[in-house]
C-alpha positions as CSV (number, residue, x, y, z in Angstrom):
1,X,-10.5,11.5,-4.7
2,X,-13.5,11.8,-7.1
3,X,-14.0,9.4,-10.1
4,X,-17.1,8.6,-11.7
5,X,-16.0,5.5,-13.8
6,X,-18.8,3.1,-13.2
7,X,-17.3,-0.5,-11.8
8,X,-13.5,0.0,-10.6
9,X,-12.5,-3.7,-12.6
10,X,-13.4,-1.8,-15.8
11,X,-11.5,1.4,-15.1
12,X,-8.5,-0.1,-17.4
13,X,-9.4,-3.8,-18.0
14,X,-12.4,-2.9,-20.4
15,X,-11.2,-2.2,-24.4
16,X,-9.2,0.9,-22.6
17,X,-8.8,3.6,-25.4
18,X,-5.7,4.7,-27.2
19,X,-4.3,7.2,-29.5
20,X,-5.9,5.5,-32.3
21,X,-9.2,5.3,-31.0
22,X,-9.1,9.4,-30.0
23,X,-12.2,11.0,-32.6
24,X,-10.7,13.7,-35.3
25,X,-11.4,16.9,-33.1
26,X,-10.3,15.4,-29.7
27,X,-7.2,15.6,-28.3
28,X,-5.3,15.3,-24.9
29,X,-4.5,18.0,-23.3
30,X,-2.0,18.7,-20.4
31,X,-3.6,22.5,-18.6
32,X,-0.9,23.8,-16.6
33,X,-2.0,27.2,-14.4
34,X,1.7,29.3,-13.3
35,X,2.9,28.9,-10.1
36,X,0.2,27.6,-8.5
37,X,1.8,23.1,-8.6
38,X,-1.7,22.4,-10.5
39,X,-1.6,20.5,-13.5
40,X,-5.3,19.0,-15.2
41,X,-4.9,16.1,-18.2
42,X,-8.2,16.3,-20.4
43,X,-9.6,16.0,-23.4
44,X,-10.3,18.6,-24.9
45,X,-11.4,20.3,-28.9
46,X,-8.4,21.6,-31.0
47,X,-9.4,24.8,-29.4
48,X,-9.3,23.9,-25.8
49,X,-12.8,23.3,-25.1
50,X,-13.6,20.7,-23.6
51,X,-14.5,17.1,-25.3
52,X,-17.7,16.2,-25.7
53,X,-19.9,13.6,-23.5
54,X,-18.8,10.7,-25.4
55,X,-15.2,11.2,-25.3
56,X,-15.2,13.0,-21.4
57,X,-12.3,13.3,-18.6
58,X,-10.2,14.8,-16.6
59,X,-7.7,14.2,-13.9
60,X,-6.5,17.3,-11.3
61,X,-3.1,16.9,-9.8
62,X,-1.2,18.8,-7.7
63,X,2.4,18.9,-6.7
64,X,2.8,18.3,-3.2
65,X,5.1,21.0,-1.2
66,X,4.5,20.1,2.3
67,X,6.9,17.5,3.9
68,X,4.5,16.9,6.6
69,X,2.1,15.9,4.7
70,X,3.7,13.9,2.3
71,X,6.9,13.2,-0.3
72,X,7.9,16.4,-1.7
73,X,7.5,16.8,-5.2
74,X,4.9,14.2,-5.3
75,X,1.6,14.6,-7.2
76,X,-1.2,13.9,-5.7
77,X,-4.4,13.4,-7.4
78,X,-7.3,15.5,-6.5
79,X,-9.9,14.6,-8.8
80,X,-10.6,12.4,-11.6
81,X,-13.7,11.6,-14.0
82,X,-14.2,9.9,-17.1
83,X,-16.4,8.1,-19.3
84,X,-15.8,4.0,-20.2
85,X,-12.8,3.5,-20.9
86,X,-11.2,6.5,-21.3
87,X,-9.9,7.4,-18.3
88,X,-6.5,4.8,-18.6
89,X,-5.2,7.3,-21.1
90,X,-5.5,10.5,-18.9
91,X,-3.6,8.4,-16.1
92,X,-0.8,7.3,-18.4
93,X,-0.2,11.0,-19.4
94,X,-0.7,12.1,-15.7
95,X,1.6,9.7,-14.1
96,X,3.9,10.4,-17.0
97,X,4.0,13.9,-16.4
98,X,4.5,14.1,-12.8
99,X,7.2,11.5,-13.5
100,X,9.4,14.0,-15.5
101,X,8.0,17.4,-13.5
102,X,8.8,15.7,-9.6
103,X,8.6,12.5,-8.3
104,X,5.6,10.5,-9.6
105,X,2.0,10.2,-9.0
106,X,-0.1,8.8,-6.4
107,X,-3.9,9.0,-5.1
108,X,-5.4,11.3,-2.7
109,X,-4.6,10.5,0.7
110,X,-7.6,10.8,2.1
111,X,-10.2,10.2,0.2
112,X,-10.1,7.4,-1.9
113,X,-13.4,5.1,-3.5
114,X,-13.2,2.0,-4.9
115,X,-13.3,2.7,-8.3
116,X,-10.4,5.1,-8.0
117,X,-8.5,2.5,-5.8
118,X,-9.2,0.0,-9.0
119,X,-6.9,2.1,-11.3
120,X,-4.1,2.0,-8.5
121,X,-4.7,-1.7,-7.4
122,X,-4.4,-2.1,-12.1
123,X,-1.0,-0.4,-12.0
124,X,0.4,-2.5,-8.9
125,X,-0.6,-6.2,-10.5
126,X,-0.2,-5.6,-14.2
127,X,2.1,-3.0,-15.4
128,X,5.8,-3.9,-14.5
129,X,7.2,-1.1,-16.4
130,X,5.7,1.7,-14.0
131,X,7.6,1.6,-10.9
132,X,6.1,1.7,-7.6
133,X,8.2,3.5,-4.7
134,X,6.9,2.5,-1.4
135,X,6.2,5.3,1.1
136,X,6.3,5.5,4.5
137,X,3.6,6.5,7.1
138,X,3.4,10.0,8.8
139,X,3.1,9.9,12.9
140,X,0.6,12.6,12.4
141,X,-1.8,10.4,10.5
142,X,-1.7,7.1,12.8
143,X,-2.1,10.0,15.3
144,X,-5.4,11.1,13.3
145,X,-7.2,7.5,13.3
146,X,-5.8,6.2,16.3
147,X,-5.4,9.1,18.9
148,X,-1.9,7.6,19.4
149,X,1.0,7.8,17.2
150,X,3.0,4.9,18.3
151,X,0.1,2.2,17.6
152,X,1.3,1.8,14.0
153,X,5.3,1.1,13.4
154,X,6.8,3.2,10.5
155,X,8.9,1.6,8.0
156,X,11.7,3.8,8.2
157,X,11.7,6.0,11.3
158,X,14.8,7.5,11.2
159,X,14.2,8.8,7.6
160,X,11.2,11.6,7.2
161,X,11.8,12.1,3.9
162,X,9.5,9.5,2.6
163,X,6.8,9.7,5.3
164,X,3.3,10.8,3.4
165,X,0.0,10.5,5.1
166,X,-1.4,7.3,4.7
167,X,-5.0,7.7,6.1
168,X,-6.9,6.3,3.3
169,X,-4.4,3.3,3.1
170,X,-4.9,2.3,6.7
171,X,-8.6,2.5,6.2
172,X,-8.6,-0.2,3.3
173,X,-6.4,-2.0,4.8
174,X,-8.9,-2.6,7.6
175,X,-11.3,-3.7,4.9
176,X,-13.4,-0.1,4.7
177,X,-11.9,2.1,2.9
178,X,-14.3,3.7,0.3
179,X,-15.4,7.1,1.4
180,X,-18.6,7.3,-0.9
181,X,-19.9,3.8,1.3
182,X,-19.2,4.7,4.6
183,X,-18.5,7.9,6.8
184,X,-15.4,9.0,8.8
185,X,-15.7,7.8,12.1
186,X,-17.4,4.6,11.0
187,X,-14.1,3.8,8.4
188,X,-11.8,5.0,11.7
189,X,-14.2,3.2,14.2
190,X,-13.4,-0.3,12.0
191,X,-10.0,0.8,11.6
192,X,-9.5,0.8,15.4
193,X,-11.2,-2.3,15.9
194,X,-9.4,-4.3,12.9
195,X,-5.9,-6.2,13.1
196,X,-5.2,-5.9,9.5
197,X,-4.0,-2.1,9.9
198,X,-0.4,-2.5,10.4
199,X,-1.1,-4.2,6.5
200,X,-1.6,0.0,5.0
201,X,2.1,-0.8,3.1
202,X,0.2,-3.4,1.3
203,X,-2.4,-0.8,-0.4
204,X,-1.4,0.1,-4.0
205,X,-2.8,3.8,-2.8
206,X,0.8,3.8,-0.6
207,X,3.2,4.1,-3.1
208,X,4.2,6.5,-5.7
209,X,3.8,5.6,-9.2
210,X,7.0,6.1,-11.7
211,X,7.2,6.1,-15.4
212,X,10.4,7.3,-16.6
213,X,9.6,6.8,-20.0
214,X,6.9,9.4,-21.5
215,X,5.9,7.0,-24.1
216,X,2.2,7.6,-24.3
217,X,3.0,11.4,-24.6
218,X,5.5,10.7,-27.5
219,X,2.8,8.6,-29.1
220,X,0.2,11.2,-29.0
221,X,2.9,14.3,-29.6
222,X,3.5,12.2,-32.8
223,X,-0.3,11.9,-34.0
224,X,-0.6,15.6,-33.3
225,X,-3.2,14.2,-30.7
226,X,-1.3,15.9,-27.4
227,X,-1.6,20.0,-26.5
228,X,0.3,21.8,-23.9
229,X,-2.1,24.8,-22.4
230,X,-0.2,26.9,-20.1
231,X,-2.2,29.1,-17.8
């Protein structure tokens, strides 16, 4: 997952924008392109164009449809960049929308930095009114770092249907997780070599993220501040 907000403690902690704050020709917009499970949250002009520098980002989702990879009708993140503190909004509307279009929201599962990790970390410590739905681990993933399947236990392994890969997780976990810091093999090297792997359910990045509520949409819908842009 790609972010560009600059220290991962200020992704939401730092005067974290809100409808009010949102200039006179900006607005957030929810792209959605046909069939194809892809769904961007942006800022954009009344005219779809997008927002300029000072009021900048954008999250990519995408609804998952492969059980072996993950939950199905989870989104997963793909991308996400904002300026200061503007990117809190865009999650609130993202996680909001895949809340009411599947089964929630969670991060890449792969490739996750620091600062991205920050806004998930943000969600599991201080917002009690987003749930967080603990997944399971896939076989094929342990499989991936480890070369052996059985060297992490899975929480439930006589149900599938919450296994989702948990690569990135199990990297963290071993205390090197960011992908922008390190490569592959020297993340999986640590991993291999570090007790604290079997600790992956512990990563923020291993749960699903539920709002049931769309109350940041219904504030914006309100202020004439949210557009729907089907593709």
């Amino acid at each position: 997952m790609k972010i560009r907000i600059k220290r991962k403690k200020q992704v939401i902690s730092e005067a974290a924008k809100g409808p009010p704050d949102l200039p006179e020709n900006t607005y957030v917009t929810v792209k959605t392109y046909g069939l194809t499970d892809a769904v961007e949250v942006l800022y954009t002009t009344k005219d779809g164009k997008e927002a300029d520098a000072q009021v900048r980002g954008k999250v990519k989702m995408r609804k998952n449809t492969n059980a072996e990879k993950c939950v199905k009708g989870v989104w997963i993140v793909e991308s996400a960049d904002a300026t200061s503190g503007w990117g809190p909004m865009l999650y609130e509307v993202a996680i909001e929308y895949a809340s009411s279009h599947g089964k929630g929201l969670t991060s890449s599962r792969t490739l996750v930095s620091s600062a991205a990790k920050g806004v998930y970390d943000f969600y599991q410590n201080n917002r009690p009114y987003v749930q967080k739905v603990q997944m399971d681990i896939t076989k094929r993933s342990i499989e991936t770092v480890f070369g052996d399947e059985d060297k992490i236990k899975q929480l439930t392994p006589n149900d599938k249907s919450d296994d989702c890969d948990q690569i990135a997780s199990i990297f963290y976990a071993a205390g090197k997780g960011d992908w922008q810091d390190s490569s592959y093999d020297e993340r999986a090297k640590n991993a291999k070599e570090n007790a604290f792997v079997h600790d992956w359910h512990k990563q923020s990045i291993s749960k699903i993220l539920v709002k049931n509520s769309p109350i940041l949409a219904n504030m914006l819908s309100r202020a004439g501040k949210l557009r729907m842009d089907e593709r």
